[in-house]
N, C-alpha and C positions, 0 to 999 in steps of 0.2 A: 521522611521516615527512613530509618535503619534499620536495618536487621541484624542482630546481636552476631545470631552466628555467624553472619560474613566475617565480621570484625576478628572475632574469636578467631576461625579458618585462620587468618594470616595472620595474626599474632601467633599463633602455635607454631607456624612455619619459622619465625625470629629462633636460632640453636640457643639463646640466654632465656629461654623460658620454656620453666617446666609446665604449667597449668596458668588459665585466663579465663576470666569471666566478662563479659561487658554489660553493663546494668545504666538504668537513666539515674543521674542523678538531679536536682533540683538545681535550676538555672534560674537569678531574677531577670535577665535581659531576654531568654528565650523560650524559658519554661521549662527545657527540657536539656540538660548536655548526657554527653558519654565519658563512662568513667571505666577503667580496666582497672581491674585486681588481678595483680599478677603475683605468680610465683617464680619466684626468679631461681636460676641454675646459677647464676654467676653473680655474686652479690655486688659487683662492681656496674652490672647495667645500673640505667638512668633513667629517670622520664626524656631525657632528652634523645637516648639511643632508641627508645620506643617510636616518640613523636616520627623521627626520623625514618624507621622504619613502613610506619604505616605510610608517610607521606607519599614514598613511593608506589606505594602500592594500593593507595584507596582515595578517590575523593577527598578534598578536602574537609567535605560536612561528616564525614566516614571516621575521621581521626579522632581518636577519645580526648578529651582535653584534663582530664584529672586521671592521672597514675596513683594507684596504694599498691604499693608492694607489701605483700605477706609471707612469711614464715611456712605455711598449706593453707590449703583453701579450707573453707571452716566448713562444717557438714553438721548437718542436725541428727537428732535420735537414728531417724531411717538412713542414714549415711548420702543421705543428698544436701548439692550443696547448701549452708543456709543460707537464705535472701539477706535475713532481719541481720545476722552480721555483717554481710557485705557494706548492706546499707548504712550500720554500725559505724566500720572502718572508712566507706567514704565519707560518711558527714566530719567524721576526726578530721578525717586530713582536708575539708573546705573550712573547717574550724580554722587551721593552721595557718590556710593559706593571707 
């Protein structure tokens, strides 16, 4: 098990990201992977500047394996973030993959 926020914590501390969310997404090998939705300060970061990031700094079961970078984080009517989009823009981009 993960805990979201740990992940979140140190991704916020990376200076190329304004805002992060970490959510499960649907895994068929594991059931379960992690997926960060970021909002990026510098639109030149990468998943691959991300991976790298976390790597040092969390467990390897800790490391998100799908990046969606976003434009802001999407907020529903009450201005909290929305799930149902997160969850949106992650299935797009395992679509892509």
């Amino acid at each position: 098990k993960v805990q979201p926020d740990e992940v979140e914590r140190v991704l916020r501390d990376m200076p190329d990201i304004a805002d992060v969310k970490i959510i499960g997404a649907p895994d068929p090998q594991r059931g379960e992977m992690l997926a960060a939705c970021i909002v990026r300060r510098d639109p030149r970061l990468r998943p691959l500047d991300v991976r790298q990031f976390c790597a040092m700094r969390l467990a390897a079961h800790k490391v998100p394996r799908v990046y969606v970078f976003l434009d802001e984080m999407p907020r529903d009517e009450r201005g909290k973030t929305s799930r149902r989009a997160l969850d949106e823009a992650v299935a797009r981009e395992l679509a892509d993959l």
